[in-house]
C-alpha positions in Angstrom: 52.5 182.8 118.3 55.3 184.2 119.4 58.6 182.3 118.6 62.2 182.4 120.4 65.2 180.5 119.2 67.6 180.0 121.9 71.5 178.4 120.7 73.7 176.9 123.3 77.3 178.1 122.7 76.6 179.1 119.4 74.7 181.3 117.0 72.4 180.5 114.4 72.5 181.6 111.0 69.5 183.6 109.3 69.2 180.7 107.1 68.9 178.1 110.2 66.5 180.7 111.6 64.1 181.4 109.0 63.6 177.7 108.5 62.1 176.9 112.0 60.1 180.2 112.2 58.6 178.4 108.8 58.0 175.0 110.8 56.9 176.6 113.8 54.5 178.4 111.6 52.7 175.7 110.1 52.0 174.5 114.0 50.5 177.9 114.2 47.9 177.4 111.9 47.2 173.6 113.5 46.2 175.7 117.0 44.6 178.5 118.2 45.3 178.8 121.6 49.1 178.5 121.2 51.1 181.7 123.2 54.7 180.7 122.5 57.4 179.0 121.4 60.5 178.3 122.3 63.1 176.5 120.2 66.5 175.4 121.8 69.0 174.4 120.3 72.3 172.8 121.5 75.1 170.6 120.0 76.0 167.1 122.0 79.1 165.7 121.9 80.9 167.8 118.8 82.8 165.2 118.3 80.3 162.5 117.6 77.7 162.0 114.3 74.3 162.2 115.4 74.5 165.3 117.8 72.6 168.0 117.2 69.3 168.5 119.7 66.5 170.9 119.2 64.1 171.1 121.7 60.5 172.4 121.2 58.3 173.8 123.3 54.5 175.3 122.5 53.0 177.4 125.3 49.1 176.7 125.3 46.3 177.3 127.8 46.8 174.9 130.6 49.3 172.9 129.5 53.1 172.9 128.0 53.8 170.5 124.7 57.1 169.8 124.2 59.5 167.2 122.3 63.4 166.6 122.2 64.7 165.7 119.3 68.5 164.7 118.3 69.8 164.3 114.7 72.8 164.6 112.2 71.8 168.7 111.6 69.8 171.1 113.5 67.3 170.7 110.2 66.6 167.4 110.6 66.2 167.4 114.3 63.5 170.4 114.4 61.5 168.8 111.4 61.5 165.6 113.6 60.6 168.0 116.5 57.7 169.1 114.4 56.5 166.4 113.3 55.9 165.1 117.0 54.5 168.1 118.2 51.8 167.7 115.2 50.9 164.8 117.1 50.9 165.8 120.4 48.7 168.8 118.6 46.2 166.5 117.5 45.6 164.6 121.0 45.7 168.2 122.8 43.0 169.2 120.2 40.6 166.1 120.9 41.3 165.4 124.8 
């Protein structure tokens, strides 16, 4: 699957990076008809706790799954993501 991270008015670090290629990875193996991914990531409110957003979005075959997720970091925020998505994953899989 083909992964893009996309930061808002920022850039990421390698280490920020290589951890959601890791997650994303491990959605990988959950489906096989997954094209791409696209991670976005953008910071609410700088000013405020709780503001960090990664969205997530898996390209499949007929149909988009995608979550929104907002958290203290951006590592919290895309584990959340992930954990969703595994969800959404498992309903796609058996609909």
């Amino acid at each position: 699957m083909n992964t893009t991270i996309n930061a808002v008015k920022f850039r990421t670090d390698e280490k920020l990076e290589k951890f959601i290629h890791e997650k994303v990875a491990k959605l990988d193996r959950m489906i096989d008809n997954a094209v791409t991914c696209e991670v976005t990531l953008k910071v609410d409110k700088p000013e405020s706790d709780n503001n960090k957003i990664a969205e997530i979005r898996i390209g499949v075959r007929g149909k988009d799954l995608f979550v929104s997720k907002q958290a203290d970091t951006f590592e919290q925020a895309v584990s959340d993501g992930i954990d969703t998505l595994k969800v959404q994953i498992e309903k796609y899989k058996n609909a």
